[in-house]
TORMARDO-203083 format. One record per residue (C-alpha): x, y, z; residue number from 0. Coordinates in steps of 0.25 Angstrom, whole numbers. Layout:
BEGIN
<pt X="X" Y="Y" Z="Z" i="NUM"/>
...
END
This chain:
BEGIN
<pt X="0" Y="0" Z="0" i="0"/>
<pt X="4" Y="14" Z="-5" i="1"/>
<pt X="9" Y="24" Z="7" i="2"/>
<pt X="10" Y="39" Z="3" i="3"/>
<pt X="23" Y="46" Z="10" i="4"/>
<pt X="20" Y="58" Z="18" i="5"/>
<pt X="22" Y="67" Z="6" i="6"/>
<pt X="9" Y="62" Z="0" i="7"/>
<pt X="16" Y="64" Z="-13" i="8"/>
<pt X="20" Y="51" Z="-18" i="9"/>
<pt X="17" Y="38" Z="-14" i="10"/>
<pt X="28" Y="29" Z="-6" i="11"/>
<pt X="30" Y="17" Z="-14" i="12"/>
<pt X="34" Y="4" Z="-6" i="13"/>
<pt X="49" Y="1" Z="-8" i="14"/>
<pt X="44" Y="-13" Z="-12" i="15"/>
<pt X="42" Y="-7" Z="-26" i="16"/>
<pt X="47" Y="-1" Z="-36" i="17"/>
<pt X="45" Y="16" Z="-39" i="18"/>
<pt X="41" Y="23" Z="-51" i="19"/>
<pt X="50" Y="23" Z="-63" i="20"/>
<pt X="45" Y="38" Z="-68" i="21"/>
<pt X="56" Y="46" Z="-63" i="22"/>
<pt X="46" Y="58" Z="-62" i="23"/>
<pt X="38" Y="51" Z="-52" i="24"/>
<pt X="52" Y="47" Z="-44" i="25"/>
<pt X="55" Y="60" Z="-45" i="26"/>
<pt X="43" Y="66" Z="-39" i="27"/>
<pt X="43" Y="55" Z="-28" i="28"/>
<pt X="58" Y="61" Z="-24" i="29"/>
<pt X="54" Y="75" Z="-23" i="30"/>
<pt X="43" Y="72" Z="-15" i="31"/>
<pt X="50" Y="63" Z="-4" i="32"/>
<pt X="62" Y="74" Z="-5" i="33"/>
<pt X="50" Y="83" Z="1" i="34"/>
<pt X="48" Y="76" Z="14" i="35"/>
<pt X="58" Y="70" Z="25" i="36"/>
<pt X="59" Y="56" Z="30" i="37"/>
<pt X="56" Y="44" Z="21" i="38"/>
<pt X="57" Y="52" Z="10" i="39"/>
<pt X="73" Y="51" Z="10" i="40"/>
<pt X="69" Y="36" Z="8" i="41"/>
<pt X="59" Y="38" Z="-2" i="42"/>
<pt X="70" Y="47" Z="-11" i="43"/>
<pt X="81" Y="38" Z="-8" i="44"/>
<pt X="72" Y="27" Z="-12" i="45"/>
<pt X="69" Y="34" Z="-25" i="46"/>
<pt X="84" Y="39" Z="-29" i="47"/>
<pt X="86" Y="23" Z="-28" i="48"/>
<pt X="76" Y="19" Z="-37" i="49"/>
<pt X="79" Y="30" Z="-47" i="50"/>
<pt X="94" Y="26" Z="-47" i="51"/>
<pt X="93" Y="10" Z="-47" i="52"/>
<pt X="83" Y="11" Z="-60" i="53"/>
<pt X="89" Y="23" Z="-66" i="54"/>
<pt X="76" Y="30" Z="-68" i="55"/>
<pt X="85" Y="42" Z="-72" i="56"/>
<pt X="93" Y="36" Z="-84" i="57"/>
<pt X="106" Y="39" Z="-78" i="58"/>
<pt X="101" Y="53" Z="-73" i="59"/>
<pt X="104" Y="50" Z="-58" i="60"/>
<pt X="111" Y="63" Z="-54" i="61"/>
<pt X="105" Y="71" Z="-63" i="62"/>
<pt X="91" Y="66" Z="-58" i="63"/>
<pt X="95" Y="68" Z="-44" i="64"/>
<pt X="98" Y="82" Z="-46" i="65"/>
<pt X="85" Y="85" Z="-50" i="66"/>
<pt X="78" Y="80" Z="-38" i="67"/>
<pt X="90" Y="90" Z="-31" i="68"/>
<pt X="98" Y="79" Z="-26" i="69"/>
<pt X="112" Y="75" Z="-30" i="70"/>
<pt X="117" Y="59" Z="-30" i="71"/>
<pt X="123" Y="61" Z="-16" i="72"/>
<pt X="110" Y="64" Z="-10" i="73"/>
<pt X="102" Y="53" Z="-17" i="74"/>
<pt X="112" Y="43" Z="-14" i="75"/>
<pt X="108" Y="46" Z="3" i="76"/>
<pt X="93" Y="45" Z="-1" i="77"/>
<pt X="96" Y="31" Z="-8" i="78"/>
<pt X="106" Y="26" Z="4" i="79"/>
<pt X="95" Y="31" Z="14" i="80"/>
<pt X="84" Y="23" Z="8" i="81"/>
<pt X="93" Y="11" Z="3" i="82"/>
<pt X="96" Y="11" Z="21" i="83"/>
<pt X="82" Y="13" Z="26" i="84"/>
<pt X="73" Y="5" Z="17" i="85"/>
<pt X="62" Y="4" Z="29" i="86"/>
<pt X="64" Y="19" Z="33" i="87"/>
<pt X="63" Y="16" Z="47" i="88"/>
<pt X="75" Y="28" Z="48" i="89"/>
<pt X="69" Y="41" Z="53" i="90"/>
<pt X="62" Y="50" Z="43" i="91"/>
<pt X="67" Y="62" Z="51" i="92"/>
<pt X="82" Y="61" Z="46" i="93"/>
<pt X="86" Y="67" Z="32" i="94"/>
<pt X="91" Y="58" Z="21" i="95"/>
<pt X="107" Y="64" Z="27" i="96"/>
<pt X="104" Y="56" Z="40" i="97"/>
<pt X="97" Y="45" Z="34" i="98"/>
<pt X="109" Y="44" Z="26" i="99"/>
<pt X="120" Y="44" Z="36" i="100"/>
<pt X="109" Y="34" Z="45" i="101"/>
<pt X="109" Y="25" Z="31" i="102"/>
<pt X="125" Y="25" Z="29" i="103"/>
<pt X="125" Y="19" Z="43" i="104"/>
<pt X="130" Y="5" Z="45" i="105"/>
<pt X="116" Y="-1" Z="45" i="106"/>
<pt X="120" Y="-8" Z="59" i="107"/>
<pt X="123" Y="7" Z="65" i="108"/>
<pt X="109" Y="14" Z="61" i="109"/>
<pt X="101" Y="11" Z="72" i="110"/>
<pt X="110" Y="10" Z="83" i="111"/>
<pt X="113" Y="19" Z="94" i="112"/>
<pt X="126" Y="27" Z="92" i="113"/>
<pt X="132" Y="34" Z="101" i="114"/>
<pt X="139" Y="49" Z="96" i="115"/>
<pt X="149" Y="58" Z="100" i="116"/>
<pt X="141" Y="67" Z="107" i="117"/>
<pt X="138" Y="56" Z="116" i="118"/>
<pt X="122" Y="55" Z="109" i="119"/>
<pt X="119" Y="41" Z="105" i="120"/>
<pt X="108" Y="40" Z="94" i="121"/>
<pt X="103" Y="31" Z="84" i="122"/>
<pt X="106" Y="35" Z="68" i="123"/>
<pt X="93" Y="39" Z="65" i="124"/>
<pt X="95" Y="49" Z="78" i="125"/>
<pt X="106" Y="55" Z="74" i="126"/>
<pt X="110" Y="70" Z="64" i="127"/>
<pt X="117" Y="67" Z="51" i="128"/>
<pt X="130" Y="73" Z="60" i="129"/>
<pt X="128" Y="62" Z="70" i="130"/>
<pt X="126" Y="52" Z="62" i="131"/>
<pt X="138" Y="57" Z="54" i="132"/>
<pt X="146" Y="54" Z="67" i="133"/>
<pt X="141" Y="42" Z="68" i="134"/>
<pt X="145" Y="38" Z="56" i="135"/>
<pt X="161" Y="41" Z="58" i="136"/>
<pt X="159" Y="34" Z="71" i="137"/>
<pt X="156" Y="21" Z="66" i="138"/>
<pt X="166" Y="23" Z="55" i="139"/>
<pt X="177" Y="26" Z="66" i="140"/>
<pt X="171" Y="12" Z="73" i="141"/>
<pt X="171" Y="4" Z="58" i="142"/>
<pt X="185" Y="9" Z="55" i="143"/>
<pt X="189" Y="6" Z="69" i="144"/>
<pt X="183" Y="-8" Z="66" i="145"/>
<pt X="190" Y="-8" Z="52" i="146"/>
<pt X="204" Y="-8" Z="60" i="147"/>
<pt X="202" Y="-17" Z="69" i="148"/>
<pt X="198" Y="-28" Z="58" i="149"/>
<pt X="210" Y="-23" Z="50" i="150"/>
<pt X="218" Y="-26" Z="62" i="151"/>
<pt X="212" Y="-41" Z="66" i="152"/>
<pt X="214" Y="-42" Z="52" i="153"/>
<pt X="226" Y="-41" Z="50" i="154"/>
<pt X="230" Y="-48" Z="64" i="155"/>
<pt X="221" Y="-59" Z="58" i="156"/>
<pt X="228" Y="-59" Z="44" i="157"/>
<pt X="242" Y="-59" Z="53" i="158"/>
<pt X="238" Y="-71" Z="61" i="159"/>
<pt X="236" Y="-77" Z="48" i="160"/>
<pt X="248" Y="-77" Z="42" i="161"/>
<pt X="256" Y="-79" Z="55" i="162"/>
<pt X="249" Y="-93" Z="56" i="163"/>
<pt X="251" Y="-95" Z="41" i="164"/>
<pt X="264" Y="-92" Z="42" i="165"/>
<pt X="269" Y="-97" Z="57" i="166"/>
<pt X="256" Y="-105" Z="63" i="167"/>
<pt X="251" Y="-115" Z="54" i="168"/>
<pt X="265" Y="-121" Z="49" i="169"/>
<pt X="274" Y="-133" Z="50" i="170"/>
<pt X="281" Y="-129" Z="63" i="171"/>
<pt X="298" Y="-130" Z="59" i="172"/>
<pt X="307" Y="-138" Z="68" i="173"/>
<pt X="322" Y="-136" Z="66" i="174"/>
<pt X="324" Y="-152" Z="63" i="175"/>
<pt X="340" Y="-157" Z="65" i="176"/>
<pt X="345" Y="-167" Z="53" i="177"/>
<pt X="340" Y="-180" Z="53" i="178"/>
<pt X="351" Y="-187" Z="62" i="179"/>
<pt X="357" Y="-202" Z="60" i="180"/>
<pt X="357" Y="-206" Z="76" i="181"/>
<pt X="343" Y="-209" Z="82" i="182"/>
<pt X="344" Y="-202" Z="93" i="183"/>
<pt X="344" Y="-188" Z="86" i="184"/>
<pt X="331" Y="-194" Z="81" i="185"/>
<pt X="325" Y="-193" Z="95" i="186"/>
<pt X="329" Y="-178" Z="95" i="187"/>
<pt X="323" Y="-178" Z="81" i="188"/>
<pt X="309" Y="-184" Z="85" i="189"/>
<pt X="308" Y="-175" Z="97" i="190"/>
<pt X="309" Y="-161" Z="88" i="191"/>
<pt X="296" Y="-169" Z="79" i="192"/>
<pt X="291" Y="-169" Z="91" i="193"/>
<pt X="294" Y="-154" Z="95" i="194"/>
<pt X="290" Y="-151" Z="79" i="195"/>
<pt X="277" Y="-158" Z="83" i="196"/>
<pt X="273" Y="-152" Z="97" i="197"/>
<pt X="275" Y="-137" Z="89" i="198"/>
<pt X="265" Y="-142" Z="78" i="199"/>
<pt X="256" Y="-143" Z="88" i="200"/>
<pt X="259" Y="-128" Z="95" i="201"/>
<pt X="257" Y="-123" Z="83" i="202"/>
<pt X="244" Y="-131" Z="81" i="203"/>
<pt X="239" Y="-127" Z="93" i="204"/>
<pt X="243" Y="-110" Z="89" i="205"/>
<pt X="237" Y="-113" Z="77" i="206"/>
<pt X="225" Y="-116" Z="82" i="207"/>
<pt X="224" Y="-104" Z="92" i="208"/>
<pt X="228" Y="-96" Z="79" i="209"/>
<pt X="217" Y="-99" Z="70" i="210"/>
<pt X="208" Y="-97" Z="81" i="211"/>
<pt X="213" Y="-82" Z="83" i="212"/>
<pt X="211" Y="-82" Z="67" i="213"/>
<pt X="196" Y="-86" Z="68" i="214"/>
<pt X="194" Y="-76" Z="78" i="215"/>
<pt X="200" Y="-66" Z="71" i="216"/>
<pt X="192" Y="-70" Z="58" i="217"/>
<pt X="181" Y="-69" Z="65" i="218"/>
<pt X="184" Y="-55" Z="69" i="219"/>
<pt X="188" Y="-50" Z="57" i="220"/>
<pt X="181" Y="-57" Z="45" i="221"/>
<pt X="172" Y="-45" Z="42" i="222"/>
<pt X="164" Y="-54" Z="31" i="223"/>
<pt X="162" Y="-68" Z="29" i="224"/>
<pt X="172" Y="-69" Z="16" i="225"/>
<pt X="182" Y="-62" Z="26" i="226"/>
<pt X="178" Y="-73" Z="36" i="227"/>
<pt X="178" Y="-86" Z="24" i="228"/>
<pt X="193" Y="-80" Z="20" i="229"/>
<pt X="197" Y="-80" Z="34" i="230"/>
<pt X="192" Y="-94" Z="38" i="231"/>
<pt X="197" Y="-100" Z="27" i="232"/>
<pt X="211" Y="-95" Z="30" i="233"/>
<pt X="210" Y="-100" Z="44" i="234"/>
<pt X="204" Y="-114" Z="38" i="235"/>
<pt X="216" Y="-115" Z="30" i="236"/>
<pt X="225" Y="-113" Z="43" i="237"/>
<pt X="217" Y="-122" Z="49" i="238"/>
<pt X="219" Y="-132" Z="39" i="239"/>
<pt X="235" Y="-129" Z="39" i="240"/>
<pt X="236" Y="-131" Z="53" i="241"/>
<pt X="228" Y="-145" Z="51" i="242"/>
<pt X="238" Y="-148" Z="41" i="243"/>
<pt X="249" Y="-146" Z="51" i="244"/>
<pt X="243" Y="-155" Z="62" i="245"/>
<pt X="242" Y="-164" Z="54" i="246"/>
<pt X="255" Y="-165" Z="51" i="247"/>
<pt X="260" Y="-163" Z="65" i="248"/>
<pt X="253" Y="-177" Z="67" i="249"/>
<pt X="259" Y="-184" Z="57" i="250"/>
<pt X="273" Y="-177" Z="64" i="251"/>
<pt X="267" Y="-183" Z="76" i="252"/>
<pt X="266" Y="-196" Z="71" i="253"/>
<pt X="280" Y="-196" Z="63" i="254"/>
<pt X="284" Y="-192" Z="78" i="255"/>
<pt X="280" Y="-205" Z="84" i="256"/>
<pt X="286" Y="-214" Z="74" i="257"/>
<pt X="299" Y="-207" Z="74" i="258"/>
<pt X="299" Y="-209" Z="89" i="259"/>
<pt X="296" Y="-223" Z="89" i="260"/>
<pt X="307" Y="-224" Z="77" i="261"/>
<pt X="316" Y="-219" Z="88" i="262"/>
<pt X="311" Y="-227" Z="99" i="263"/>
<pt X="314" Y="-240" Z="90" i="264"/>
<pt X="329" Y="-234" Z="86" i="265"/>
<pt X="332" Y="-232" Z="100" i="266"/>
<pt X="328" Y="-247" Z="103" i="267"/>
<pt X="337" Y="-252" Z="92" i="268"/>
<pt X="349" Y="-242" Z="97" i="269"/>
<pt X="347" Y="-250" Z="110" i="270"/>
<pt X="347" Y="-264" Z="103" i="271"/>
<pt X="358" Y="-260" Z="93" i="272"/>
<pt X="367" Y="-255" Z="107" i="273"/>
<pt X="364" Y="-266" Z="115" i="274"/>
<pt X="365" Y="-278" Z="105" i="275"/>
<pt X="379" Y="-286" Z="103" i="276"/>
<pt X="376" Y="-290" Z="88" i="277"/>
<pt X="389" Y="-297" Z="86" i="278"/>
<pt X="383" Y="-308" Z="97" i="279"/>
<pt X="370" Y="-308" Z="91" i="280"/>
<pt X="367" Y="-322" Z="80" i="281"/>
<pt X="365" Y="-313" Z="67" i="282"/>
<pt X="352" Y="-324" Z="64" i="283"/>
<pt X="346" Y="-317" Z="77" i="284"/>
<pt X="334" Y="-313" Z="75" i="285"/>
<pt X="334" Y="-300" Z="81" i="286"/>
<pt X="347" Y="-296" Z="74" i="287"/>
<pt X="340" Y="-301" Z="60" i="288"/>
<pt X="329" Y="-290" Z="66" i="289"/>
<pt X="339" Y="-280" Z="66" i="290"/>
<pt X="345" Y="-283" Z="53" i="291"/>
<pt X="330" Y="-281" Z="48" i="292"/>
<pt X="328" Y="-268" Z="57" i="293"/>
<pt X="341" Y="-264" Z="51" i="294"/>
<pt X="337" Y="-264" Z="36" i="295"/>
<pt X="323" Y="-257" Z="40" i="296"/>
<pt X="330" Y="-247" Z="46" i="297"/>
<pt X="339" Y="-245" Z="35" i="298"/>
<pt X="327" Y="-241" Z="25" i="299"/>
<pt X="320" Y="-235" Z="35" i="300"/>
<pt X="333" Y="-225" Z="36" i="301"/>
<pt X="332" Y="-224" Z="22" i="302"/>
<pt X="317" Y="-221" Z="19" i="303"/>
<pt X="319" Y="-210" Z="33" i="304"/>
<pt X="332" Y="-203" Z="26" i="305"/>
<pt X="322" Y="-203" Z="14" i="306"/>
<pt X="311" Y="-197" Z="20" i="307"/>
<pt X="318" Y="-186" Z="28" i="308"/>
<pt X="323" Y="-183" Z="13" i="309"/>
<pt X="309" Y="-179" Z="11" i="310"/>
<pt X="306" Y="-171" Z="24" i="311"/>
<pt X="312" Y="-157" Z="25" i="312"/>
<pt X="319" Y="-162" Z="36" i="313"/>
<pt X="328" Y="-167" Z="25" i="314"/>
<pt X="329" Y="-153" Z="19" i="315"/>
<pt X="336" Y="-149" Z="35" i="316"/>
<pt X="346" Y="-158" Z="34" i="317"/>
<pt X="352" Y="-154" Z="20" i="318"/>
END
């Protein structure tokens, strides 16, 4: 149903549906709502929209504005004003200026108390087109001071980053003696695998308390959810580095035991060679046909660890 404005000049149209094509009759609507206050900066905004969007003017924008006395400046407050407060639930009191600064608002700031620096708090739609000038510079002091601190978590966040990509989530690097010929250098050689180890797991462990302090910080700083995605993937693929070092501190782990129990068993044949006679030992013996067969499994077993320490950069320290 049709409502007449308060100008009893034209009649509202709902802004469900579309206004008049004839410019002439645009153009009197205009010039009637420019006559009264209040919804009619709406009303003209709306129309300035309208004329714009579907160039009722045939490229003649300015030139029309002018002769309706209004420059593109103006007419883009009117549009900006209606485009903010589609409802008009804003007080018809205030001018289009007001209405203007109220609409370049954050939408989140429009309606809420602010306190100024006379010590007045108000609400936008309380406040002169000076007060709410100051409010603006306030909360551009407060997004700029927001600004920095982002750029600062930022950049201790993007720092963190390349400090475990560059020191946390890496092979940990054990000055490692040449391999030696006697046995029992090989104890010592087993205990710095199992040093090498026990520091794996340090770093394990710090690595874990430093993607933590990454999350936290992403959560923090990731000011949209592609920031966030980028950021998540970069600490999934740390994730995923750290996994990979575990896994081979494991296999360390395990190469550990089986060196130990290598040693173990060549310090019980040290004790049998040193404590045997063999020139009073019956060459068919048994035991000593053992040893003969030991002997020769050592022998390629000597062999195939020479060749795999070759392959290891180990074999690259003693060169």
């Amino acid at each position: 149903m049709e409502r007449k404005d308060i100008t009893q000049q034209v009649v509202e149209t709902p802004s469900d549906q579309p206004l008049s094509t004839d410019l002439t009759q645009i153009t009197t609507e205009i010039k009637s709502y420019q006559s009264i206050a209040g919804q009619s900066i709406f009303e003209i905004g709306r129309r300035l929209k309208w004329v714009k969007e579907h160039d009722l003017v045939h490229g003649e924008y300015i030139n029309w504005l002018s002769s309706i006395n209004m420059d593109d400046s103006q007419a883009r407050k009117f549009i900006k004003v209606s485009e903010s407060f589609p409802n008009r639930s804003t007080s018809n009191d205030l001018g289009v200026e007001a209405l203007y600064q109220i609409a370049t608002l954050p939408e989140e700031e429009r309606e809420k108390l602010h306190r100024l620096e006379s010590g007045e708090e108000k609400t936008p739609d309380e406040m002169t087109v000076r007060e709410l000038r100051e409010l603006k510079k306030q909360l551009k002091a407060k997004d700029d001071e927001h600004e920095a601190a982002q750029a600062a978590l930022k950049d201790k966040y993007e720092a963190r980053l390349q400090r475990i990509k560059a020191e946390g989530i890496r092979e940990v690097e054990i000055p490692v003696p040449t391999v030696p010929d006697d046995y029992a250098d090989l104890k010592q050689q087993a205990k710095i695998l199992t040093t090498k180890n026990q520091l794996l797991e340090e770093v394990n462990a710090e690595g874990d308390r430093e993607l933590e302090a990454l999350r936290a910080e992403r959560d923090q700083y990731a000011a949209t959810s592609d920031d966030y995605q980028r950021m998540t993937e970069k600490i999934d693929q740390l994730k995923h580095q750290q996994a990979l070092l575990m896994e081979n501190n494991e296999l360390n782990r395990q190469f550990n035991q089986l060196v130990q129990a290598a040693i173990e068993a060549a310090d019980r044949l040290s004790e049998v060679v040193e404590r045997s006679d063999f020139t009073k030992i019956d060459s068919y013996d048994n035991a000593i046909m053992a040893l003969l067969r030991l002997k020769d499994k050592m022998a390629r077993n000597v062999q195939r660890l020479a060749a795999g320490l070759e392959q290891n950069p180990w074999g690259e320290q003693q060169a």
